[in-house]
N, C-alpha and C positions, 0 to 999 in steps of 0.2 A: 504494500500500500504506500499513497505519497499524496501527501496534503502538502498545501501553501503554511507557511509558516511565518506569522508576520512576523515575529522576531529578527529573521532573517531577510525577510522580502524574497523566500524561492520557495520554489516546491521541492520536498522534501521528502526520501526514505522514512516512512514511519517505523522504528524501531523501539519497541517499548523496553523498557528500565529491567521490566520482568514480565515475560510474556503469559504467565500463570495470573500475573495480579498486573492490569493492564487499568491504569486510574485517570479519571477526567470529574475536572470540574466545569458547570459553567454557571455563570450567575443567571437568577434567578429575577424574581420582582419585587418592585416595593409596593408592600399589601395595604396601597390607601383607598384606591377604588378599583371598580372593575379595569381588568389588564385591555389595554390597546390592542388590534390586530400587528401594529407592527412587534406589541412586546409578544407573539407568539411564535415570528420567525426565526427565533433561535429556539426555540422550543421545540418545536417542529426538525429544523435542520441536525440539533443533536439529539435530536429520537433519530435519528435515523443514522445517525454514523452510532451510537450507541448500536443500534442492532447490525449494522455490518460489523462491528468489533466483537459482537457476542458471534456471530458466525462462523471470524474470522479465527479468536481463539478460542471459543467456549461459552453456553451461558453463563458460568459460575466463575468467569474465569476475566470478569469484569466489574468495577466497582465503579461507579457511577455518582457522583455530588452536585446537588441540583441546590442551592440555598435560596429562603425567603426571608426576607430584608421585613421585618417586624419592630424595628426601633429608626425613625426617622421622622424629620421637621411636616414632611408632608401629610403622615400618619397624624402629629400631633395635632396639627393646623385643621385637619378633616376633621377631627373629633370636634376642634368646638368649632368651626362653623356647622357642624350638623350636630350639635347637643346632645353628644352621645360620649362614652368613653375609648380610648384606644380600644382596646379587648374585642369591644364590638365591633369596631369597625374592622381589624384584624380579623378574627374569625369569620366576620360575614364575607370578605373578600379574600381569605383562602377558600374558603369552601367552594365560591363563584369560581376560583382561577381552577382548581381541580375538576369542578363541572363541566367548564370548557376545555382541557387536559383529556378529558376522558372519551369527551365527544370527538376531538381530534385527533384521537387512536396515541394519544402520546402516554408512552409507558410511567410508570414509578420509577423514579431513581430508586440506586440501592440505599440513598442518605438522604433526606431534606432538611438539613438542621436549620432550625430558627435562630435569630440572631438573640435573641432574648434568654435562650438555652447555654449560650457561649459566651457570654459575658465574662466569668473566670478565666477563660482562657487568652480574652481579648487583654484583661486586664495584665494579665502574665506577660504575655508579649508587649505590650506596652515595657515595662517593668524594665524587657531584658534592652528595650531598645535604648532605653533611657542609662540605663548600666552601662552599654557598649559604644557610649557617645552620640549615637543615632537618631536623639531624641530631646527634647527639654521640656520639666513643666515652667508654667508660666499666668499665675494669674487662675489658678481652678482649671487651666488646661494643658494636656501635653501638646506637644508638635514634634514632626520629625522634620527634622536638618535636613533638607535637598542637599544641601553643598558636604552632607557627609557620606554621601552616598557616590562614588565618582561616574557609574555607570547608568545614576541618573537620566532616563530619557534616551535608551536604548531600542527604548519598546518603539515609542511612537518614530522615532528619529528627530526630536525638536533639541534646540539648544536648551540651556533656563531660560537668555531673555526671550526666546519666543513662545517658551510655554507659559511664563508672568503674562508675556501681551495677550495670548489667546486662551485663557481658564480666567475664569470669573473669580480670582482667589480675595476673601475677603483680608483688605488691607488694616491690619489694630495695632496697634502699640506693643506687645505683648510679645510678636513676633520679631525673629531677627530677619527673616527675609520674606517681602509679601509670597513667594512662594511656597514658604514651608504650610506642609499642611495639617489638621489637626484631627489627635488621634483621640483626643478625650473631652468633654466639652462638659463646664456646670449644666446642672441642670435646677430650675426655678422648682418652688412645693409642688404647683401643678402640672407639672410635667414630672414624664418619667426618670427615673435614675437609682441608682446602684452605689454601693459603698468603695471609693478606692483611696489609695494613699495619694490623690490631688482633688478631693474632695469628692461632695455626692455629686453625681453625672451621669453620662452613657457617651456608649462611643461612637468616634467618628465611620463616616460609612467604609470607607478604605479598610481598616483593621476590622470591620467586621467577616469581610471574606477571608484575609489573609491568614485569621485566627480557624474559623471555618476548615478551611481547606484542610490546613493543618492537622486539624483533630480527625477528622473523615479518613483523609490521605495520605498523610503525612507530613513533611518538609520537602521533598519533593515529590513532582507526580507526573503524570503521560502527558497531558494535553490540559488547555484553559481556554474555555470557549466562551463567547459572549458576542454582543452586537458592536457592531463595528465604531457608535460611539461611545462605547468605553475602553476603549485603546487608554486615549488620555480624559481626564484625569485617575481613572480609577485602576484602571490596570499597571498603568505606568507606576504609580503608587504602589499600588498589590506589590509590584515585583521590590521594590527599594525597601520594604518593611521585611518583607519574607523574609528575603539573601541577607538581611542585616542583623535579623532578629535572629536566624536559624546557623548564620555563618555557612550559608551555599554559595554556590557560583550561580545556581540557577532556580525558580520555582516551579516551573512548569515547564518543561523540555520544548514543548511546541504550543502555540499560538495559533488559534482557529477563529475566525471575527467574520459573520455574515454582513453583508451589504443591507443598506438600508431600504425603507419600504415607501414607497408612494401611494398616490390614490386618485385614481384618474388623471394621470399626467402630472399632478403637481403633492407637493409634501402636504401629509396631513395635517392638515389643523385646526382646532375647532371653530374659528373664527372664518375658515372660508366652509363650514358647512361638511367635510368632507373627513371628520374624526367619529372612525366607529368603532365598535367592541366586536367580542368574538357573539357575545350575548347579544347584540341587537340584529348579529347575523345570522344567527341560530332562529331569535324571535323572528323574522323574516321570512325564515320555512328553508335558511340555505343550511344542507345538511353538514356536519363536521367533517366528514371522509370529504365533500365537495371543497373547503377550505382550506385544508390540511393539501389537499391536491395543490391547488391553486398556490399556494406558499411554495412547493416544489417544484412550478413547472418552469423559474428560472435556476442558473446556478447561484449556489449560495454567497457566492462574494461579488454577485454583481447586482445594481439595483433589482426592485421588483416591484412592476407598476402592480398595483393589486385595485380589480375593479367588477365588477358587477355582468361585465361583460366576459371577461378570466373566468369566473365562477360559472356559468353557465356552460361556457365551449368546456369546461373540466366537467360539470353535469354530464353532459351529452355522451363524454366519452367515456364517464365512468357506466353510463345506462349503456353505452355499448359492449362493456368488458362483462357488465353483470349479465346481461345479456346473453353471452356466449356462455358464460357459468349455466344459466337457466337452462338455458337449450341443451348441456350437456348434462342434467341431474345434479347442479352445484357438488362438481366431483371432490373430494377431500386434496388435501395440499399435496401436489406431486413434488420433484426436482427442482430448485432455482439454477437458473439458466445461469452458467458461469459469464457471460458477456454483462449480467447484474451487476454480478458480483464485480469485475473487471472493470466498470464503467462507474461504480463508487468508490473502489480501490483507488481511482484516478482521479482525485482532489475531490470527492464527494460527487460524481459531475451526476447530477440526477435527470436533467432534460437527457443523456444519453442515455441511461438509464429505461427513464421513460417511454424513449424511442426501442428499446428493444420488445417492452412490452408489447407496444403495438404486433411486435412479430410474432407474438406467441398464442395468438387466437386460435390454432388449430391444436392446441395443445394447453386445452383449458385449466388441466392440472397445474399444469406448470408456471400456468400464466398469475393464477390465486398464489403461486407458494412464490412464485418472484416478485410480486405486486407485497409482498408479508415486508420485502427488507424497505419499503418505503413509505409501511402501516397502512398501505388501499387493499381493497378487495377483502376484508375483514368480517362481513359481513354474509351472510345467505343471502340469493338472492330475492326473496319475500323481504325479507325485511326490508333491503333496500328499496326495493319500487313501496314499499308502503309507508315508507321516511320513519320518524317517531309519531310515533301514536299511540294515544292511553288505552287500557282497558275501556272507557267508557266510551271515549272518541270508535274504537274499532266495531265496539256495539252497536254502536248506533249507526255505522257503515252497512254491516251487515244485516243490524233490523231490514234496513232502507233497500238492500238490497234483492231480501227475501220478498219484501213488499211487491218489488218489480217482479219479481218470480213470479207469484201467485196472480198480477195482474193480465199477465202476459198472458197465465196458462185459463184466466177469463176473459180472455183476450178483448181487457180493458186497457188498449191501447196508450189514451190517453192518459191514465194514470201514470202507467209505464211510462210515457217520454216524460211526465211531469217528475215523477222519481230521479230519471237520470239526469235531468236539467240542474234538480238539487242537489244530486251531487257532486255534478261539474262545478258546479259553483263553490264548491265546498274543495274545489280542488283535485279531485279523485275522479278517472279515467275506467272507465268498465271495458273488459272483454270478456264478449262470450265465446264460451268454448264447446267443443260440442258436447254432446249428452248434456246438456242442459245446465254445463257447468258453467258460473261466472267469477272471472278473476278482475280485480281493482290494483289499482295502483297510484301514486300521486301525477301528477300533469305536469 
């Protein structure tokens, strides 16, 4: 296998540390409200190099760290503009993020540590950093020393003055250099915080992963994946706290960062109309397999317009894959086709990928067990032509349905097309089959 390695800016022999215990991290969200579609395309793109690496060496032979960011200004800020406490808003927006996780076929990690769980350990490493020169408190808060770190800003490729001009770093008094950043910060009665020896606080966002990682992974590990704007300021950080706290050369061997998302032609934003949720796509009727598709069908490190029109032309041709499953007795998962395999070994490349599925229609088995390493075709084919539908919703499908049966067979015409009309409208598409059988499916 060979991935892009932004550390180095090449594409790279993937060789892992220990190919029995092959470790990735990637970050995660911060849990203030529902997650953005664009925070899902890393989610999505390391679900799936996660299951090429389980293929690759093993299920069990992979360890996987996914973290959710639970201590943060935005969290805080949510709470009291919506009169609620952090907790709640925390839990009610992991629950959401895992709903839409689940819907998008994206697996569990083997770890999802909360930041709120690792606080000892953050504080620890604070601790060693400040021991080891790396670090200063100052005023109820630490900071780490950019200028003590010499390999500062390897990751992104900036100097310090152009990563001062371009990071929004707040300028106080307290600091030696507006770009040291802070790993500990007071915190006021109403707000959260924790006991340390530079008073009560919580930590900076940087050391929360660094501490994370660590505990899951180790002090070093395979791979650290995330979206492409956290190069800088957060990874870049990641790495100068790690290598300085743990005394490495490195934190994470390779560097994996997906391209950014758009929306119809232009960046999302909620001020031009065009900032949606995975949840307001789902409410919409667009199915998760259809999204999750739609996230794949460019390469992971180059933009991806994402739009309404994408989700549809990825409908169609997943109605055509299921399709070919139906017609053949949705056959159990045959052989993955090695040019799959081949074609993600080679920098994740999933449109090739993609493309070979198309080739494999005459050989339905195979087609459901290679469509597995890119979490599509997950489903039987009923269920997918039937979308999600409740218990009561399918009742009432089929009450409606038998209605038209019975009409038909008094050949009360009228009835009958009045029934179907209802249910077209309702969204739901009727074939009759013969012997009198009728089968439905969504429109």
């Amino acid at each position: 296998m060979k991935f892009y390695n932004t550390l180095t800016r090449k594409v790279e022999d993937f060789v892992p540390e220990d190919p029995s215990r092959v470790r990735m991290y990637v970050c995660g969200p911060t849990v203030y409200d529902y997650a953005h579609i664009g925070n899902f395309r890393p989610m999505v793109v390391f679900d799936s190099l996660n299951r090429l690496l389980r293929h690759k060496y093993g299920q069990d032979a992979v360890v996987y760290a996914r973290n959710i960011t639970d201590i943060d200004d935005k969290i805080i800020n949510q709470a009291i503009a919506t009169e609620t406490t952090i907790d709640v808003i925390t839990d009610r927006t992991i629950a959401a993020f895992h709903d839409d996780l689940d819907a998008l076929n994206v697996a569990a990690p083997d770890h999802e540590p909360r930041c709120t769980e690792y606080v000892e350990p953050m504080v620890a490493m604070i601790e060693e950093l400040i021991e080891g020169g790396f670090a200063y408190a100052a005023e109820g808060h630490a900071l780490f020393d950019i200028h003590s770190y010499e390999k500062y800003g390897k990751l992104s490729k900036r100097s310090l003055d152009d990563m001062r001009a371009g990071a929004r770093v707040e300028v106080a008094p307290y600091k030696r250099d507006p770009g040291d950043f802070v790993l500990w910060k007071p915190s006021t009665d109403e707000q959260p915080g924790w006991p340390s020896p530079w008073g009560r606080g919580r930590p900076g966002w940087h050391i929360e992963c660094s501490a994370m990682s660590k505990s899951c992974l180790g002090e070093t590990f395979d791979i650290h994946g995330g979206g492409l704007d956290l190069i800088f300021p957060h990874h870049e950080n990641e790495i100068a706290q790690s290598c300085c706290a743990n005394g490495t050369e490195v934190m994470a061997r390779h560097w994996m960062h997906n391209g950014y998302l758009t929306v119809e032609g232009e960046k999302m934003s909620k001020s031009l109309g065009n900032f949606f949720t995975v949840k307001q796509l789902r409410d919409e009727g667009w199915g998760g397999e259809v999204i999750r598709f739609s996230l794949l069908s460019a390469h992971y490190r180059q933009p991806l317009d994402f739009s309404r029109d994408k989700m549809r032309e990825m409908k169609a041709q997943l109605d055509r894959w299921y399709g070919f499953l139906k017609e053949s007795g949705d056959p159990e998962a045959g052989e993955v086709d090695e040019r799959v395999i081949a074609a993600l070994s080679d920098d994740l490349n999933t449109p090739q990928a993609i493309a070979i599925l198309h080739e494999l229609t005459d050989r339905p088995a195979d087609l459901k067990a290679s469509a597995t390493m890119l979490g599509l075709l997950q489903q039987d084919s009923e269920s997918w032509f039937k979308g999600e539908v409740s218990d009561d919703e399918n009742a009432e499908i089929e009450a409606l349905i038998e209605k038209r049966k019975q009409a038909k067979a008094d050949k009360d015409f009228a009835t009958a097309d009045q029934v179907r009309d209802q249910l077209t409208s309702m969204g739901i598409v009727l074939e009759d089959k013969s012997g009198g059988v009728t089968e439905w499916k969504r429109g």
